[in-house]
C-alpha positions in Angstrom: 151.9 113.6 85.2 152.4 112.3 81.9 154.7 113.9 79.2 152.1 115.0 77.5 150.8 116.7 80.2 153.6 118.7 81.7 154.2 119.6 77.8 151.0 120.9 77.7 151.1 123.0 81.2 154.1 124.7 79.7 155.7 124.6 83.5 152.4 126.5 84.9 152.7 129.3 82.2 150.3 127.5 79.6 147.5 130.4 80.1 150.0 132.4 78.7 151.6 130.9 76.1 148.8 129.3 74.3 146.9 132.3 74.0 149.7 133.7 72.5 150.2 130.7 69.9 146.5 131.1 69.3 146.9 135.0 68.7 150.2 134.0 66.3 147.9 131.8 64.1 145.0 133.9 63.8 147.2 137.0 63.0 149.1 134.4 60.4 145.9 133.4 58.9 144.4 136.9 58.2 147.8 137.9 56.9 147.7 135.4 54.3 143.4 135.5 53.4 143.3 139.2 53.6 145.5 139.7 49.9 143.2 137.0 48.8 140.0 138.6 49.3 141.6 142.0 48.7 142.9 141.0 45.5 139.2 139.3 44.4 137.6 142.3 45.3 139.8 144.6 43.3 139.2 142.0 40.3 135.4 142.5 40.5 135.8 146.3 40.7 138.0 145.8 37.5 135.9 144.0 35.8 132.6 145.8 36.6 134.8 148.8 35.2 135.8 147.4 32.2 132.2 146.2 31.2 130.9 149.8 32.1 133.7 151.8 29.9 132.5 148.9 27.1 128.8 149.7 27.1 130.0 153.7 26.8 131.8 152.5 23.8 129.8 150.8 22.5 126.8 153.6 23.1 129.0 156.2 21.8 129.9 154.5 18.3 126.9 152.8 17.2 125.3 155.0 14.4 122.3 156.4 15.6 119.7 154.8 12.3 118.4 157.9 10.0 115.1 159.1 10.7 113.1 159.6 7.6 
């Protein structure tokens, strides 16, 4: 066997430590996109907010035109 190789079969333990590499990563990447899309979906909830509290605003102090 090359170096490679015998690096690779992690001295007959690779089934369990590359799953567990594997498991590291994906738990790193959620940990770091989860925020993210947390964060962008607060921002749109914001937003939608704000635009909706506007529009009452701007509904409640518009003068209504006098009817004759």
């Amino acid at each position: 066997m090359n170096a490679l190789q015998t690096f690779l079969a992690m001295g007959g333990y690779a089934a369990y430590v590359w799953p567990a590499y594997a498991l590291f990563f994906i738990v790193l990447i959620a940990d770091t996109v989860a925020p993210r899309l947390r964060r962008r979906r607060i921002l749109v909830e914001l937003r939608a907010r704000l635009a909706r509290q506007s529009a009452r605003q701007e509904r409640h102090s518009t003068p209504l035109a006098p009817s004759d």
